[in-house]
LOTIMI-429289 format. One record per atom (N, C-alpha, C): residue number from 1; residue in three letters; x, y, z. Coordinates in nm, 4 decimals. Layout:
<pos:NUM	code:ALA	xx:X	yy:Y	zz:Z>
...
END
This chain:
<pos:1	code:UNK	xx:16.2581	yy:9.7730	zz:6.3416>
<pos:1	code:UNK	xx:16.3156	yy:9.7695	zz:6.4743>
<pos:1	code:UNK	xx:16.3778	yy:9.6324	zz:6.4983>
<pos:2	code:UNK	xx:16.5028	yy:9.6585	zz:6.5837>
<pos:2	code:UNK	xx:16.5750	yy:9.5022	zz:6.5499>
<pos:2	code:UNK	xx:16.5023	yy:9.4484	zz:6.6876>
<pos:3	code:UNK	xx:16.4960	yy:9.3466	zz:6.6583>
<pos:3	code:UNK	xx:16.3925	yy:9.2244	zz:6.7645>
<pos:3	code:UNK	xx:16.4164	yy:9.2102	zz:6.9118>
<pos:4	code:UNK	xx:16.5663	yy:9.1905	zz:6.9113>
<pos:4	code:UNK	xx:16.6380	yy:9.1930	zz:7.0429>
<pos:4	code:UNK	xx:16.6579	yy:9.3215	zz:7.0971>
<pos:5	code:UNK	xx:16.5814	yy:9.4251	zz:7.0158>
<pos:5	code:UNK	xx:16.5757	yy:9.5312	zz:7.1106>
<pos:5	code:UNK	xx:16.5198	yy:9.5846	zz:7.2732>
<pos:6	code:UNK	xx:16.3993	yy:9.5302	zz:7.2856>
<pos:6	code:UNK	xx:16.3230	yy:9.4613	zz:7.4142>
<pos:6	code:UNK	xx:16.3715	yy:9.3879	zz:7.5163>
<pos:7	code:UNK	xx:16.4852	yy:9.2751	zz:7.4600>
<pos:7	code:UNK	xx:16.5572	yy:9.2286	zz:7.5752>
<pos:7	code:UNK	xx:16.6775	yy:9.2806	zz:7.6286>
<pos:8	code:UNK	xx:16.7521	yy:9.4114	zz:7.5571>
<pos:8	code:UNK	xx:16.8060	yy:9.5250	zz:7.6437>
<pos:8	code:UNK	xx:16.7998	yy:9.5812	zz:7.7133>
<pos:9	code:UNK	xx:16.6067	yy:9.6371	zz:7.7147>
<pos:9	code:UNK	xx:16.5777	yy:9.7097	zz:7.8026>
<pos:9	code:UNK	xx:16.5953	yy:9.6486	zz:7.9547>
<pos:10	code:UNK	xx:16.6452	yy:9.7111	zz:8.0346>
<pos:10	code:UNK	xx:16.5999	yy:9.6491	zz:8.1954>
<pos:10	code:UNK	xx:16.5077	yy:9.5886	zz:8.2780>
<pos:11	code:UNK	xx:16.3962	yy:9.7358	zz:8.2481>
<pos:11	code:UNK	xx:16.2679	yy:9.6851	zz:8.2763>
<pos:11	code:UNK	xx:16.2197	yy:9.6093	zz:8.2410>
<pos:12	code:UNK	xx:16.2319	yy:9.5224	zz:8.1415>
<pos:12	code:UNK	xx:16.2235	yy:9.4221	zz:8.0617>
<pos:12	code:UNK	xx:16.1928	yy:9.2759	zz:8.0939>
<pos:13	code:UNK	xx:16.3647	yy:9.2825	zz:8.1394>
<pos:13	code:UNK	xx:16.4874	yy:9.1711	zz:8.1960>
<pos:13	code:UNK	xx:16.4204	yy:9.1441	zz:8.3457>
<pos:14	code:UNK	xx:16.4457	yy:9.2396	zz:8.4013>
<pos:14	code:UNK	xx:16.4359	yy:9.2252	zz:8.5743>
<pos:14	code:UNK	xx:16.3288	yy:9.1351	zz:8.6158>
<pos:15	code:UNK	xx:16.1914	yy:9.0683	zz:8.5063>
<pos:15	code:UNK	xx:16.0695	yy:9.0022	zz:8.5663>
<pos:15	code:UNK	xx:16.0787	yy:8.8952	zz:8.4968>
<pos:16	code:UNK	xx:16.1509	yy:8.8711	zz:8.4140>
<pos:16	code:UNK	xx:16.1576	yy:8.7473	zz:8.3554>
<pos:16	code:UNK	xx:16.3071	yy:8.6774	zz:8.4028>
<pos:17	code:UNK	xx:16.2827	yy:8.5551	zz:8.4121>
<pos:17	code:UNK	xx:16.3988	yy:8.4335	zz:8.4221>
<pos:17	code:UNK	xx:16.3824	yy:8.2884	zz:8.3663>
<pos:18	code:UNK	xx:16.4698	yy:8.2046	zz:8.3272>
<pos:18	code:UNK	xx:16.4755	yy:8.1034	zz:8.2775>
<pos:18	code:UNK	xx:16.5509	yy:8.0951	zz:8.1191>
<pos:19	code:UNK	xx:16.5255	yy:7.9998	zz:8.0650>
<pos:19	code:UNK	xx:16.5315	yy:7.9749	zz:7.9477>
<pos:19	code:UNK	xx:16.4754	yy:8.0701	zz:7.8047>
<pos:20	code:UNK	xx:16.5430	yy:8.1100	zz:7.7301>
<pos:20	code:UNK	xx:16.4749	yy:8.1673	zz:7.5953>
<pos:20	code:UNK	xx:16.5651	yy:8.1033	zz:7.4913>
<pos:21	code:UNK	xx:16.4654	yy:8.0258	zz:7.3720>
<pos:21	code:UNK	xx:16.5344	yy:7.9373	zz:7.3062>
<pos:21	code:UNK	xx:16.4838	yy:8.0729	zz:7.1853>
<pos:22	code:UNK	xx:16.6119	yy:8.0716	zz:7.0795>
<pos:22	code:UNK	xx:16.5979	yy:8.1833	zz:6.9828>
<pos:22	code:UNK	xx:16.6517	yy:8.0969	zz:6.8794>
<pos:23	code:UNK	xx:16.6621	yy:8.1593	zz:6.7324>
<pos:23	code:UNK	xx:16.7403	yy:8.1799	zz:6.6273>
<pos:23	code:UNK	xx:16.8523	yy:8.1790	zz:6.6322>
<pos:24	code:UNK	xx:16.9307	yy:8.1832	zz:6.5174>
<pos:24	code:UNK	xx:17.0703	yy:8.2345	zz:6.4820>
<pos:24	code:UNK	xx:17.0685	yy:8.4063	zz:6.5190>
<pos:25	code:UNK	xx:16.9609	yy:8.4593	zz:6.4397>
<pos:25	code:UNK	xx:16.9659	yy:8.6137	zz:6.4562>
<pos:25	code:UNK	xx:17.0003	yy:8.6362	zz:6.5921>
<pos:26	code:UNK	xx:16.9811	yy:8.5497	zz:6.6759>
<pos:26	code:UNK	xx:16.9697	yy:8.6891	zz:6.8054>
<pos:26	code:UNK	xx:17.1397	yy:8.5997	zz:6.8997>
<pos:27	code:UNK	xx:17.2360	yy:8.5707	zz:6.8377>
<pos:27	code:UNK	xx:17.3324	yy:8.5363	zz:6.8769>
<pos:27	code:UNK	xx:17.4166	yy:8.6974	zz:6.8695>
<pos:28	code:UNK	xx:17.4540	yy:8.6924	zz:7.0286>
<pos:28	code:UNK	xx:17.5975	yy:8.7932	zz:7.0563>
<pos:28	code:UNK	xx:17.6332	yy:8.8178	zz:7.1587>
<pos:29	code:UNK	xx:17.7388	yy:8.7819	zz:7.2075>
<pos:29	code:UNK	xx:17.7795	yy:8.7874	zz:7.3184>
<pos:29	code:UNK	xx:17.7636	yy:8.8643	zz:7.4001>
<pos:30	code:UNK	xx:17.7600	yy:8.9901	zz:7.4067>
<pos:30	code:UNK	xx:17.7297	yy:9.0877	zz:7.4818>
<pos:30	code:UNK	xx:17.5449	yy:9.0882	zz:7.5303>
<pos:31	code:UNK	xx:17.4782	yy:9.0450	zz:7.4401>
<pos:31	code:UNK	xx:17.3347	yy:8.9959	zz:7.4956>
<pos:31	code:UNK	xx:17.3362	yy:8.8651	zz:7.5849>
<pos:32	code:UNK	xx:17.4281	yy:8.7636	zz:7.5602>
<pos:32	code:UNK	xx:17.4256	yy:8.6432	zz:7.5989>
<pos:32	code:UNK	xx:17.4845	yy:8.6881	zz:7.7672>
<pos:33	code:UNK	xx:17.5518	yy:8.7346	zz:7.7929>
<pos:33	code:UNK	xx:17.6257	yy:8.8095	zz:7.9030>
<pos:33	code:UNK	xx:17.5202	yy:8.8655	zz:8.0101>
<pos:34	code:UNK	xx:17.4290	yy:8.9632	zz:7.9442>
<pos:34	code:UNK	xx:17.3371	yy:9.0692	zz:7.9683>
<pos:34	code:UNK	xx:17.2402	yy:9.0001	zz:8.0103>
<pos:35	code:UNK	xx:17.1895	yy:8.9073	zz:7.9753>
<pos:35	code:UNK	xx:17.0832	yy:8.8338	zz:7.9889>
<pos:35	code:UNK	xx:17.1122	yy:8.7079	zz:8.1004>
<pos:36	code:UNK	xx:17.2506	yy:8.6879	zz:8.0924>
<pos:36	code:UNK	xx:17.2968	yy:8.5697	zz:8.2023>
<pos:36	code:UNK	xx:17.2980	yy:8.5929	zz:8.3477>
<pos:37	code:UNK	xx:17.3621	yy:8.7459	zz:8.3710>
<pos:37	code:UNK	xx:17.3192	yy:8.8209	zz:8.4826>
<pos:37	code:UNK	xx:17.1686	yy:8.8644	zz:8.5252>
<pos:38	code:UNK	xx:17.0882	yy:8.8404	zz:8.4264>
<pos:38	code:UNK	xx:16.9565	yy:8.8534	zz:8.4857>
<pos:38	code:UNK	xx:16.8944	yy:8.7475	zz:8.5448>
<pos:39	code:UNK	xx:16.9430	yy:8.6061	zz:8.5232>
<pos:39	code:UNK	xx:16.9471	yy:8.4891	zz:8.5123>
<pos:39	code:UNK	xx:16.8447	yy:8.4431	zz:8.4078>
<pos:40	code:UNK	xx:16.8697	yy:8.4801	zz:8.2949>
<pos:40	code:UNK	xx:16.7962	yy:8.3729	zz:8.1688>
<pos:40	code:UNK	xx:16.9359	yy:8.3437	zz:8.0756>
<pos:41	code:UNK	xx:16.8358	yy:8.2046	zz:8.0651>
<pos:41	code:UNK	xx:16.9901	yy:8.1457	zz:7.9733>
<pos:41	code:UNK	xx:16.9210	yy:8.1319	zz:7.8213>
<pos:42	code:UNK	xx:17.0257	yy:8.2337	zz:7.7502>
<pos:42	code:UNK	xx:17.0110	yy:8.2586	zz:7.5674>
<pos:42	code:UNK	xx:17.0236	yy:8.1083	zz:7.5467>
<pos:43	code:UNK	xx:16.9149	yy:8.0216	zz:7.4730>
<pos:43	code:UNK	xx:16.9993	yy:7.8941	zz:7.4203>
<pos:43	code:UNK	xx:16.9753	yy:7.9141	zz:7.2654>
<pos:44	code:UNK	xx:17.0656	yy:7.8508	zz:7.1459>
<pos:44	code:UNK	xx:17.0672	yy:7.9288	zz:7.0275>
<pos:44	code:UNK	xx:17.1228	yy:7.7728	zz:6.9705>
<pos:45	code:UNK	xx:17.1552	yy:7.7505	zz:6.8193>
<pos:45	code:UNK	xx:17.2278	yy:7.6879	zz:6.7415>
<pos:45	code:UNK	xx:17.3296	yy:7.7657	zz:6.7048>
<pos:46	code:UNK	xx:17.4340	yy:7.7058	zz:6.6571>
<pos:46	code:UNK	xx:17.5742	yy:7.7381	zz:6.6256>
<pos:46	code:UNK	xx:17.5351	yy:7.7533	zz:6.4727>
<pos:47	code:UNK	xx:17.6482	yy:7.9397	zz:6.4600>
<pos:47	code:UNK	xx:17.6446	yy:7.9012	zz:6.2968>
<pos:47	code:UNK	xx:17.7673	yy:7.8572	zz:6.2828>
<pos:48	code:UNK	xx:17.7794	yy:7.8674	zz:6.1540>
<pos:48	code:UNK	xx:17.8889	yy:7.7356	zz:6.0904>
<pos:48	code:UNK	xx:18.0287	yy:7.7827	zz:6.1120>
<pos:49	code:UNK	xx:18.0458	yy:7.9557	zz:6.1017>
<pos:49	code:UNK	xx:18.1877	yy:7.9768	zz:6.1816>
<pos:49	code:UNK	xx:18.2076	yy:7.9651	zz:6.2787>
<pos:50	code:UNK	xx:18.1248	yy:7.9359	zz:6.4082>
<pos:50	code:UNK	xx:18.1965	yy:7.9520	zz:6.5469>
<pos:50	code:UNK	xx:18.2013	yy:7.8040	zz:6.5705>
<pos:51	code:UNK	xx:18.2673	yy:7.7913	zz:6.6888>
<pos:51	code:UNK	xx:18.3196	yy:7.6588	zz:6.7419>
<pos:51	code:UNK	xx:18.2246	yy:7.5864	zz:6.8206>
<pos:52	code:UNK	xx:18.2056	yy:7.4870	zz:6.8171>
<pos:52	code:UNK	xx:18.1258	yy:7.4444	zz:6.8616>
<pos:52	code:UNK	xx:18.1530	yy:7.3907	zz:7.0191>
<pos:53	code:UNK	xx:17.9996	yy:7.3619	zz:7.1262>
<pos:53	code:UNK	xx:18.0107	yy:7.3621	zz:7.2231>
<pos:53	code:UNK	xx:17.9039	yy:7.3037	zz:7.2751>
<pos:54	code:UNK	xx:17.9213	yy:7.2597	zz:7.4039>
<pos:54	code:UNK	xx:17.8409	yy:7.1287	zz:7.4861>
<pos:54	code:UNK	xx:17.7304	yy:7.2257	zz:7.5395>
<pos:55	code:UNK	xx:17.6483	yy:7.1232	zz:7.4963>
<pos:55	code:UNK	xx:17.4764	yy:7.2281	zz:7.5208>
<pos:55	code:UNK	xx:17.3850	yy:7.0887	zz:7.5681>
<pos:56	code:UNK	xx:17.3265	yy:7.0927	zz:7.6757>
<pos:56	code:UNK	xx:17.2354	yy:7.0352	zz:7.7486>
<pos:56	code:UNK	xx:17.1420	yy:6.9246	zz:7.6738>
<pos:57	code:UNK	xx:17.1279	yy:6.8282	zz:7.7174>
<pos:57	code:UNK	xx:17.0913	yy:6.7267	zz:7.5660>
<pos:57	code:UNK	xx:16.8732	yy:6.7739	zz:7.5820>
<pos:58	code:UNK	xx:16.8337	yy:6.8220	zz:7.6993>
<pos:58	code:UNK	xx:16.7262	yy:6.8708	zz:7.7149>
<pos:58	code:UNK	xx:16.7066	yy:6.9954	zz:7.6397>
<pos:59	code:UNK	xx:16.7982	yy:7.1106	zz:7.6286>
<pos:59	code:UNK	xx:16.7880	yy:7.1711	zz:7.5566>
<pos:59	code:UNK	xx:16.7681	yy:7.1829	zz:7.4610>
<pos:60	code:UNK	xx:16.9095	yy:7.0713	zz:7.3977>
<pos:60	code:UNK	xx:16.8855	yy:7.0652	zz:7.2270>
<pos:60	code:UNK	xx:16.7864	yy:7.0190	zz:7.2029>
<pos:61	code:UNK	xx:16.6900	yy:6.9494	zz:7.2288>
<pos:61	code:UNK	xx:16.5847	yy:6.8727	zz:7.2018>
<pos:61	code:UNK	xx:16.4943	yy:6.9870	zz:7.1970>
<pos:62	code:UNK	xx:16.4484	yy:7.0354	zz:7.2749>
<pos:62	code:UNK	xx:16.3374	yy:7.2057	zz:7.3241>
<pos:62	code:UNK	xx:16.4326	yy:7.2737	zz:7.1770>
<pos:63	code:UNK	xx:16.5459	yy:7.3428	zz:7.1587>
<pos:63	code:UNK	xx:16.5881	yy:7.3790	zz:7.0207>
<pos:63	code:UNK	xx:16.4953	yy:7.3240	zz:6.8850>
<pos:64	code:UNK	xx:16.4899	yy:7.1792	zz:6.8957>
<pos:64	code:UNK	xx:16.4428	yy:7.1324	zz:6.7805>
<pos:64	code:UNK	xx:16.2989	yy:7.1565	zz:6.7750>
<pos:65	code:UNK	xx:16.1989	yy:7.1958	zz:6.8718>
<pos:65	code:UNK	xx:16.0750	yy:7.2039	zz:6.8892>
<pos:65	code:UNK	xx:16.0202	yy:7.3232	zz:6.8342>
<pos:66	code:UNK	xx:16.1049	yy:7.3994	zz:6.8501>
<pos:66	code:UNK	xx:16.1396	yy:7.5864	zz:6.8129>
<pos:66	code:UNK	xx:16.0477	yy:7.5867	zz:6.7039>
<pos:67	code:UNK	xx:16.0744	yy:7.4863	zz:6.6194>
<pos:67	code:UNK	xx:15.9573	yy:7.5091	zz:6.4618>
<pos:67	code:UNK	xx:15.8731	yy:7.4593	zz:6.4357>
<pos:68	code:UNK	xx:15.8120	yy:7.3942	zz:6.5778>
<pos:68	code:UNK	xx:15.6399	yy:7.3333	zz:6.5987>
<pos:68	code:UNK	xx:15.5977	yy:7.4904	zz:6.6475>
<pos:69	code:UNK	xx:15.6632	yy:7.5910	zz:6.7636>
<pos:69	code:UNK	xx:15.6275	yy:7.6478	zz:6.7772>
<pos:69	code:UNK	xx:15.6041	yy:7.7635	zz:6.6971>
<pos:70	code:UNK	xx:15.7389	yy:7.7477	zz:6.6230>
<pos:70	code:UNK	xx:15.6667	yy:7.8709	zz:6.4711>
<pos:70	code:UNK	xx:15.5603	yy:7.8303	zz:6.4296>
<pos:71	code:UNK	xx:15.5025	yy:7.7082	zz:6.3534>
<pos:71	code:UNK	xx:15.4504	yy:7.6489	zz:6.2996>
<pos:71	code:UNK	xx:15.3114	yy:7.6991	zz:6.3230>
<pos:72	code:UNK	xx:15.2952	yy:7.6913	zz:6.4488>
<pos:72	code:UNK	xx:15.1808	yy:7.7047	zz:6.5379>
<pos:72	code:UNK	xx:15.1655	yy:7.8706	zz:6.5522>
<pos:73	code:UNK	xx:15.2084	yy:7.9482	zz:6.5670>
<pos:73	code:UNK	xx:15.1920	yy:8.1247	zz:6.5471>
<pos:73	code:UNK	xx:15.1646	yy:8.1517	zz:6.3877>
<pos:74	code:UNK	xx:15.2367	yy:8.0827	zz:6.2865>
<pos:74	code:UNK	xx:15.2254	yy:8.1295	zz:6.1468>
<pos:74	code:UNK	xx:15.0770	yy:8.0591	zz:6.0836>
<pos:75	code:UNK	xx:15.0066	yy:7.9583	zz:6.1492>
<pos:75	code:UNK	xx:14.8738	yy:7.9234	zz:6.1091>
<pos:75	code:UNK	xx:14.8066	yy:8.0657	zz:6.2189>
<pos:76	code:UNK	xx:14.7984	yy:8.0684	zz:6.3039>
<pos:76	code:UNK	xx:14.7241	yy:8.1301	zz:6.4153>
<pos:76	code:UNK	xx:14.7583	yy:8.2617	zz:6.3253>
<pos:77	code:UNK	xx:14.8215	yy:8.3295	zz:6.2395>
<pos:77	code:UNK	xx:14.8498	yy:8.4463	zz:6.2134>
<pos:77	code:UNK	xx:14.7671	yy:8.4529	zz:6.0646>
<pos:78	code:UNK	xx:14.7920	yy:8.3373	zz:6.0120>
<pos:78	code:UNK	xx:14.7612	yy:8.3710	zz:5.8699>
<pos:78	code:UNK	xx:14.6462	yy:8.2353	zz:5.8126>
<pos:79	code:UNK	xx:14.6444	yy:8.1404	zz:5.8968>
<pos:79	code:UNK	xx:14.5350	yy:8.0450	zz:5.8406>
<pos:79	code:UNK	xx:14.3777	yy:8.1411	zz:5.9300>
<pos:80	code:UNK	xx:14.4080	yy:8.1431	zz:6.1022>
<pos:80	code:UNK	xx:14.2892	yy:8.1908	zz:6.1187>
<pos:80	code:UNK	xx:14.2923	yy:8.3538	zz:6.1919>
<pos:81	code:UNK	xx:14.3907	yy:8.4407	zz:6.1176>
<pos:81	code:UNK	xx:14.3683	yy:8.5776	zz:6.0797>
<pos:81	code:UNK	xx:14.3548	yy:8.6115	zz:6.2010>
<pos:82	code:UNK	xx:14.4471	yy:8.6381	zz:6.3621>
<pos:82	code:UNK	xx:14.3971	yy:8.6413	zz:6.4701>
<pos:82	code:UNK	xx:14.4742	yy:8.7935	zz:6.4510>
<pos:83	code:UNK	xx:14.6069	yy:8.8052	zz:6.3357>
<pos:83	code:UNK	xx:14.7138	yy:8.9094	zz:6.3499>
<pos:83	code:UNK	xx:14.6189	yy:9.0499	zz:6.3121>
<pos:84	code:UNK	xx:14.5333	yy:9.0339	zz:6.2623>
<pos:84	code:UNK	xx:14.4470	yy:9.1970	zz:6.2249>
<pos:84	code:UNK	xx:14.4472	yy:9.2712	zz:6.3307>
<pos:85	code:UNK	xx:14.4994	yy:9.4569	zz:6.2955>
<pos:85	code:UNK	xx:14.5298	yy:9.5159	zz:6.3970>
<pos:85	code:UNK	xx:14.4607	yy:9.6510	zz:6.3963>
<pos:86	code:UNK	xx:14.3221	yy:9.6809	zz:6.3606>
<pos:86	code:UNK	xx:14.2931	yy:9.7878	zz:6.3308>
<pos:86	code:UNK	xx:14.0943	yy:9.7653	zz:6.4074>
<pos:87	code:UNK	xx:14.1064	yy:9.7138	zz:6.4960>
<pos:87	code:UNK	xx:13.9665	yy:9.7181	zz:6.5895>
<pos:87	code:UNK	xx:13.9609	yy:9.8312	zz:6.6444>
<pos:88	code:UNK	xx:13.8352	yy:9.8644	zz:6.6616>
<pos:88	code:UNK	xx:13.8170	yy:9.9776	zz:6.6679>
<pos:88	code:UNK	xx:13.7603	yy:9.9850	zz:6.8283>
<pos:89	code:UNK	xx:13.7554	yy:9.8462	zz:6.8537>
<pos:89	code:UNK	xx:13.7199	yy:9.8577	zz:7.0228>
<pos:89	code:UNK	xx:13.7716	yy:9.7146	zz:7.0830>
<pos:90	code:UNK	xx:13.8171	yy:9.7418	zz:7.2447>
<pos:90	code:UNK	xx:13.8443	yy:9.6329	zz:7.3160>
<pos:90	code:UNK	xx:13.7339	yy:9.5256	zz:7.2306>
<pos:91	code:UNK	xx:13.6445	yy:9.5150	zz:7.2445>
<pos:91	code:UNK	xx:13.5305	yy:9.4165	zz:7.2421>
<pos:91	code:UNK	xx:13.5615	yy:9.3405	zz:7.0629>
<pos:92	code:UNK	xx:13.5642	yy:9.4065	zz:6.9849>
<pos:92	code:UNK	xx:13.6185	yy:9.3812	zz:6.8697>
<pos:92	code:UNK	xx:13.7738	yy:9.2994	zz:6.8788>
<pos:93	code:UNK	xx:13.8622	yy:9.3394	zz:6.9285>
<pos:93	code:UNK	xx:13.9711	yy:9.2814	zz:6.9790>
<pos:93	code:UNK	xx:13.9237	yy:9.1083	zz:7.0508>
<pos:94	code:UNK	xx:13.8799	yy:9.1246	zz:7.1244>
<pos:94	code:UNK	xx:13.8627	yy:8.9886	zz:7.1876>
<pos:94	code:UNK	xx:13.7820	yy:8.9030	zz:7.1474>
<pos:95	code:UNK	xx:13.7114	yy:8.9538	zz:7.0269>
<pos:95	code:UNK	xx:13.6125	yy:8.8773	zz:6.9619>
<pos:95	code:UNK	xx:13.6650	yy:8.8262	zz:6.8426>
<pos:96	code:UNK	xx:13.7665	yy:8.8433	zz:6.7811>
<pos:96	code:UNK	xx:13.7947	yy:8.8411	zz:6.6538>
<pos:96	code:UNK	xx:13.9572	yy:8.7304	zz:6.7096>
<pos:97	code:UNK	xx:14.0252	yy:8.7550	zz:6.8397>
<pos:97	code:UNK	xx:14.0808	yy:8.6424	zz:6.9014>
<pos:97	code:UNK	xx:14.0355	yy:8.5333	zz:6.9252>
<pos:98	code:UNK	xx:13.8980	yy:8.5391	zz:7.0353>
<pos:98	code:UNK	xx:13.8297	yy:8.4081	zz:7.0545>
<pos:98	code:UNK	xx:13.8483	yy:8.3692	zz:6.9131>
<pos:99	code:UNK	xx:13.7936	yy:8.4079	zz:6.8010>
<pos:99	code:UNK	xx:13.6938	yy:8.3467	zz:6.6882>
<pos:99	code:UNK	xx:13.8440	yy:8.2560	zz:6.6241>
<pos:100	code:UNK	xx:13.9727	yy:8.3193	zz:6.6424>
<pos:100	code:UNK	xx:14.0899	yy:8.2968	zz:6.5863>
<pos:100	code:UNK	xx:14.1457	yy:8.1816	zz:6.6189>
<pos:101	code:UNK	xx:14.1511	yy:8.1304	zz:6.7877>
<pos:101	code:UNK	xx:14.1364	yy:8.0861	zz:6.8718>
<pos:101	code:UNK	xx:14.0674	yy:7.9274	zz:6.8499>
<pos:102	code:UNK	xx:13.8944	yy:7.9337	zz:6.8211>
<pos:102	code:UNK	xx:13.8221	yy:7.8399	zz:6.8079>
<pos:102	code:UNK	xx:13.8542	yy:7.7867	zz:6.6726>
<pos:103	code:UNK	xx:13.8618	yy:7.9032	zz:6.5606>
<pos:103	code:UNK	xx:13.9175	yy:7.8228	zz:6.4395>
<pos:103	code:UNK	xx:14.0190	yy:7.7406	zz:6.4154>
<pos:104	code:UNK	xx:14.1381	yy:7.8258	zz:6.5405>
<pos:104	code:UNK	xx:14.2518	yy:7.6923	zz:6.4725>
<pos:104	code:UNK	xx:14.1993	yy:7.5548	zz:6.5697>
<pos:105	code:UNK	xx:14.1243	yy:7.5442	zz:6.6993>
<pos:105	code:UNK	xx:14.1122	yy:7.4301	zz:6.7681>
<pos:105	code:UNK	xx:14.0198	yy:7.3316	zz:6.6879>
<pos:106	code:UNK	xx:13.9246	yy:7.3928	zz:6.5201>
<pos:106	code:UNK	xx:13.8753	yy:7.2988	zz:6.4634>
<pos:106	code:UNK	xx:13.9123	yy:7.2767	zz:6.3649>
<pos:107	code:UNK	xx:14.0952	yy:7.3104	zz:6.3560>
<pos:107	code:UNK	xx:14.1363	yy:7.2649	zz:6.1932>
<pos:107	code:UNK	xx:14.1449	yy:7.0979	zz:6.2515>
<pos:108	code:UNK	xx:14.1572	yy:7.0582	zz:6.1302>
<pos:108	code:UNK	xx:14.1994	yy:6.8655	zz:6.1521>
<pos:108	code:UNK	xx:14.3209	yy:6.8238	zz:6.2038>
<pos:109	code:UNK	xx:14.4340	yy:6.8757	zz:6.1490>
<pos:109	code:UNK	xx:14.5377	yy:6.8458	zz:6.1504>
<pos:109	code:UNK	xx:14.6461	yy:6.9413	zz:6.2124>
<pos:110	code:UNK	xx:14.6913	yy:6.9574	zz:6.3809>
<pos:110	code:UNK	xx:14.7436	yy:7.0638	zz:6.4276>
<pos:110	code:UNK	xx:14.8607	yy:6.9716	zz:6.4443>
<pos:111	code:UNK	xx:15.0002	yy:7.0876	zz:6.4197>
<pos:111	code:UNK	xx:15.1433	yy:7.0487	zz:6.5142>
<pos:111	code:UNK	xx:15.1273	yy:7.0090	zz:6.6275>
<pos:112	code:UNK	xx:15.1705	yy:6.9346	zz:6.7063>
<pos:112	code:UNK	xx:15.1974	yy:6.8477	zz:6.8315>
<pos:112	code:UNK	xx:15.3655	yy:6.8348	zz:6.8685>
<pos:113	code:UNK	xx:15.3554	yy:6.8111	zz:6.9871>
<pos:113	code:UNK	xx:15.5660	yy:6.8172	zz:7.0537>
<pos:113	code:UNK	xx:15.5049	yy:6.7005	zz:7.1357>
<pos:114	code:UNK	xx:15.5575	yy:6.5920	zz:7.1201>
<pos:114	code:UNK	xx:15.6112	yy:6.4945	zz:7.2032>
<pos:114	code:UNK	xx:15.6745	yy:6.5291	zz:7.2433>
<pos:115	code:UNK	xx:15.6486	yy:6.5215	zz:7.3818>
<pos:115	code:UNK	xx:15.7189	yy:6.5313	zz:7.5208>
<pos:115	code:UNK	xx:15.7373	yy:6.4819	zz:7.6594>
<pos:116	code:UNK	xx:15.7335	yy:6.3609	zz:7.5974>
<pos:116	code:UNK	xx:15.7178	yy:6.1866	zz:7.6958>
<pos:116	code:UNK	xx:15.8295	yy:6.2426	zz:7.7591>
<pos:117	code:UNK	xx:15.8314	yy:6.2120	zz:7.8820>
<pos:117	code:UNK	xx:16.0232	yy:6.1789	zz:7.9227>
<pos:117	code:UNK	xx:16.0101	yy:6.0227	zz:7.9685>
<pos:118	code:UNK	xx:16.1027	yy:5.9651	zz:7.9337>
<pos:118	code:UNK	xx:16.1342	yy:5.8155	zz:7.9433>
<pos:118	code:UNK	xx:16.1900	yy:5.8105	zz:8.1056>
<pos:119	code:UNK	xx:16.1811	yy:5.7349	zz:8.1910>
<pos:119	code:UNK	xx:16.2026	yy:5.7411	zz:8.2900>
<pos:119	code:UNK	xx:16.3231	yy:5.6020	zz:8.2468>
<pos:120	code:UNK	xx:16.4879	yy:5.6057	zz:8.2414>
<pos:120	code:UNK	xx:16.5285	yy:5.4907	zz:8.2576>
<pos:120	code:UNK	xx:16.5599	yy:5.3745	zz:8.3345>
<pos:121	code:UNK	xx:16.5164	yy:5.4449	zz:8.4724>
<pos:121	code:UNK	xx:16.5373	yy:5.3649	zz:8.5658>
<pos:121	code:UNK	xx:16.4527	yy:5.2108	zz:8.5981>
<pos:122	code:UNK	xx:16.3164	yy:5.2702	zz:8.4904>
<pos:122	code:UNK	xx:16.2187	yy:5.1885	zz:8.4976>
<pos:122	code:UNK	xx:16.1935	yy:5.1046	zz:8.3927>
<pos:123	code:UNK	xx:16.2410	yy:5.1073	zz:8.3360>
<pos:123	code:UNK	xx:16.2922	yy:5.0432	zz:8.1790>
<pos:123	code:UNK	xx:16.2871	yy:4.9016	zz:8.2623>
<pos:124	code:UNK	xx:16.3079	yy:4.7943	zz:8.1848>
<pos:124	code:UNK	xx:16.3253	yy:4.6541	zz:8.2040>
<pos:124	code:UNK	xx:16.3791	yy:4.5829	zz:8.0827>
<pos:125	code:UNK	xx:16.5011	yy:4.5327	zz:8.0950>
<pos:125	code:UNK	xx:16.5777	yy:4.4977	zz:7.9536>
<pos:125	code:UNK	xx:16.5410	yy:4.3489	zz:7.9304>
END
C-alpha cells in the first residue's frame, strides 16, 4: 500500500494541521495542494531534477533532524522489538510496549536533536 495513501483520505486531513516533514517519496504536487488547503504544510528536499526553491531556514534545519527521528523508530523497532504484532490480548500489547519502551531508555548511547535556539539579540560581541 503506497504510504501517502492515508493523507488523501479526508477524514484523515480535516484533524490534523501544521507541518509534516517527509522524504523524497512523498513529493507531488497534487498532494502538496491537497494538503495546503487543509492547512498542513508538505516540507520535503528537492530531487536533483526540479528547481530549486526558498524554504524556511527553521525548516531546513527540522528536515535535517528527519534521521535522528528515523534513527530513533528503527532501534525502538528492531533493537528493543516493540514492532511484534501477533498478542493475543490488550494486556500482552501494553506489556511487551512498556518493556520496549524501558529497554530503549536503558541503552547507553541514544540519538539526541539539539535544539537550543540562540536568541541574537542577546548575544554580546
Amino acid at each position: 500500500m503506497d504510504d501517502r495513501a492515508p493523507l488523501k483520505d479526508s477524514r484523515f486531513t480535516e484533524k490534523l494541521f501544521g507541518k509534516l516533514f517527509a522524504d523524497r517519496g512523498y513529493i507531488s504536487q497534487d498532494l502538496f495542494e491537497m494538503l495546503f488547503v487543509d492547512d498542513i504544510h508538505l516540507v520535503t528536499k528537492i530531487k536533483k531534477n526540479m528547481k530549486n526553491s526558498l524554504m524556511n531556514l527553521y525548516d531546513k534545519l527540522m528536515l535535517r533532524k528527519r534521521s535522528v527521528i528515523e534513527t530513533v523508530n528503527d532501534e525502538l523497532k528492531n533493537v528493543c522489538q516493540i514492532e511484534h504484532t501477533r498478542h493475543r490480548s490488550l494486556d500482552n500489547f501494553a506489556t511487551n510496549l512498556f518493556a520496549g519502551l524501558i529497554a530503549y531508555n536503558l541503552l547507553p548511547k541514544k540519538p539526541a536533536m539539539n535544539l537550543e535556539i540562540i536568541d541574537r539579540s542577546r548575544l554580546i560581541a
